[in-house]
C-alpha positions in Angstrom: 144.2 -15.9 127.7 142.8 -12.8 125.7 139.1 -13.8 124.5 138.4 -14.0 120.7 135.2 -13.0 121.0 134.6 -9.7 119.4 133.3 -6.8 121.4 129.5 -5.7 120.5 127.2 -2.9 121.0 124.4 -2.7 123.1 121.1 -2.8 121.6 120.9 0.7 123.0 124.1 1.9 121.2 123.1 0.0 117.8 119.6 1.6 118.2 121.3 5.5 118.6 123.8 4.9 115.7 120.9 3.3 113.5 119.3 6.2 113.6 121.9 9.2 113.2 122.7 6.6 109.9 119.1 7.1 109.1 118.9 10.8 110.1 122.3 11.6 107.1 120.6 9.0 104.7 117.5 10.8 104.6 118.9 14.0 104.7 121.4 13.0 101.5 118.2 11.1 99.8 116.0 14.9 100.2 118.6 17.0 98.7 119.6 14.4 96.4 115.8 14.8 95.1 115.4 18.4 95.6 118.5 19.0 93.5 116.7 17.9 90.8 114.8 21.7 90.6 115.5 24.8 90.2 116.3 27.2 92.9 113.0 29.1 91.4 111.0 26.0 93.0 112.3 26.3 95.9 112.1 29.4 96.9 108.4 29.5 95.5 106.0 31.2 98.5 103.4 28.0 100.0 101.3 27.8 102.9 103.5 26.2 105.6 105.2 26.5 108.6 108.0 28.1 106.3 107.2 30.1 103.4 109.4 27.7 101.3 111.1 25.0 100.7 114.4 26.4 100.8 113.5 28.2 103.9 112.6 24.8 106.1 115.8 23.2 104.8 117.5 26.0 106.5 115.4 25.3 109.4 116.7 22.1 109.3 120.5 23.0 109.0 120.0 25.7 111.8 118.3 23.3 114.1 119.9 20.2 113.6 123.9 22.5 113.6 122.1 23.9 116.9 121.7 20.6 118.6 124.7 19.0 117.2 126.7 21.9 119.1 124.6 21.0 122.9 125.5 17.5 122.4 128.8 18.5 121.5 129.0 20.7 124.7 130.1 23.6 122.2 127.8 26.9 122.5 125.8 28.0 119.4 125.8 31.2 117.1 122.4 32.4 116.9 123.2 34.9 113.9 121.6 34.6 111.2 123.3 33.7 107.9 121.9 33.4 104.4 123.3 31.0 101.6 122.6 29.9 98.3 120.6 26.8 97.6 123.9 24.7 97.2 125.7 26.2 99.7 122.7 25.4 102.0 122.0 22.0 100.9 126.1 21.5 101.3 126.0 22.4 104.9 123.4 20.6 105.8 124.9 17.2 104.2 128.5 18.3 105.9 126.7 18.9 109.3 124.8 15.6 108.9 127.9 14.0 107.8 129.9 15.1 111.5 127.0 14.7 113.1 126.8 11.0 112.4 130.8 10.4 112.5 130.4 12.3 116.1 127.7 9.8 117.6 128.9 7.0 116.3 132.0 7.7 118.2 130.5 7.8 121.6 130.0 5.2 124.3 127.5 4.2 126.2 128.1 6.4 128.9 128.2 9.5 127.1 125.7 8.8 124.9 123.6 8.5 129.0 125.6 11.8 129.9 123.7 14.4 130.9 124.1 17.6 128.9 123.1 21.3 130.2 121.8 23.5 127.9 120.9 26.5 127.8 118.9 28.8 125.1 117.3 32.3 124.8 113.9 30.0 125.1 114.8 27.8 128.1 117.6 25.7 129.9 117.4 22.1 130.8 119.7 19.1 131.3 119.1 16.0 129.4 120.3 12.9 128.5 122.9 12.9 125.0 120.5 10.1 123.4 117.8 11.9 124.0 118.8 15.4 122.8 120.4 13.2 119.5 116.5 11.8 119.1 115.4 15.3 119.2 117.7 16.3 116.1 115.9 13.1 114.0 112.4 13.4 115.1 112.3 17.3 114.2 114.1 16.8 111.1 112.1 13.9 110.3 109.0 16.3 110.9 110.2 18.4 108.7 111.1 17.1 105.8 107.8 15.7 105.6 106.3 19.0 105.5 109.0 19.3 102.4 107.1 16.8 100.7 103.8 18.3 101.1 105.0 21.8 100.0 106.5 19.9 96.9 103.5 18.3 95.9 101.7 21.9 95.7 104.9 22.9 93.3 104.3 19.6 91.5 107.4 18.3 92.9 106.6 14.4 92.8 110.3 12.9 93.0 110.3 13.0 96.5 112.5 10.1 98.1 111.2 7.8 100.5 113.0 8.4 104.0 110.8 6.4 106.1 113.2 5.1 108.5 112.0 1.4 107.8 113.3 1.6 104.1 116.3 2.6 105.4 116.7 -0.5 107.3 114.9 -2.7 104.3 117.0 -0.6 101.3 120.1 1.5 102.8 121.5 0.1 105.4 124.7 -1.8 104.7 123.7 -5.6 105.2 127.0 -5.8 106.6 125.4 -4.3 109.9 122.4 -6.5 110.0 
C-alpha cells in the first residue's frame, strides 16, 4: 500500500530555497525602486566601493551570473560587457529568475555536492549550499551599499529587502 503522506523537504532544503526566493525578491524589489530614476542618477559619481549605482548593480549581475555558472558546473566568461540601465537591470532579474528556478530544483544531495572551482584569484571545492549562500550574502552586501549611495542622491524609495520582511510580507503563505 502506497503511503498518502506527501513527501516534504528538509529543513535544510526549505532553508536553501527560502533564501534564493529571498535573494530574486529582493533583487526584483531594488530594481523595481531604482526604476523609478533616471539613468542620470544612477550613473551619478559617489564615494563607494563602485563609483555608482549602476556600476555595483553590474557588480551584482557579474558576480551573482559568475557563481550561478560554478554551481552550475558551467565555466564563466570573464569579458567584460557594457549594457544600458534596462538592459542591465533585465539581466540581472533574468539571471535571478534561473538562478532560483535552478536551486529550487536540486536535491539534497546536490545541493551537499561538492563543486571545484577555479578562478584567476584562487581555486577551491566547496559545498553547492554554500557557494549558493555566497551569491545572497554578497548581494545582500551590496545592495545595501545601493541604499547608502541613494541616500547621498536623495534617493529615499529604497525597498526594504531585509530577508525577515520577506518571510513577514513576500513569501507566499502557501509555503508557511
Amino acid at each position: 500500500m502506497k503511503s498518502t503522506k506527501p513527501i516534504q523537504k528538509s529543513a535544510f532544503q526549505t532553508l536553501i530555497e527560502d533564501q534564493i526566493h529571498y535573494q530574486l525578491w529582493a533583487n526584483q524589489s531594488m530594481i523595481d525602486s531604482l526604476k523609478a530614476h533616471p539613468a542620470q542618477k544612477l550613473t551619478a559619481k559617489i564615494p563607494s566601493s563602485y563609483e555608482t549605482i549602476y556600476d555595483t548593480v553590474k557588480h551584482i549581475y557579474q558576480v551573482q551570473d559568475f557563481w550561478f555558472k560554478m554551481i552550475q558546473g558551467k565555466s564563466y566568461d570573464f569579458t567584460e560587457k557594457e549594457y544600458s540601465t534596462d538592459e542591465l537591470f533585465e539581466k540581472l532579474i533574468q539571471n535571478s529568475n534561473e538562478l532560483n528556478d535552478f536551486v529550487c530544483q536540486l536535491d539534497e544531495f546536490e545541493l551537499q555536492e561538492k563543486m571545484e572551482i577555479i578562478t584567476p584569484w584562487f581555486t577551491s571545492h566547496q559545498p553547492r549550499y554554500e557557494l549558493i549562500q555566497q551569491i545572497v550574502t554578497h548581494t545582500a552586501y551590496h545592495r545595501g551599499q545601493i541604499v547608502t549611495m541613494g541616500r547621498n542622491l536623495d534617493i529615499t524609495n529604497a525597498a526594504n529587502t531585509d530577508f525577515n520582511f520577506y518571510l513577514l510580507m513576500a513569501k507566499p503563505k502557501s509555503e508557511i
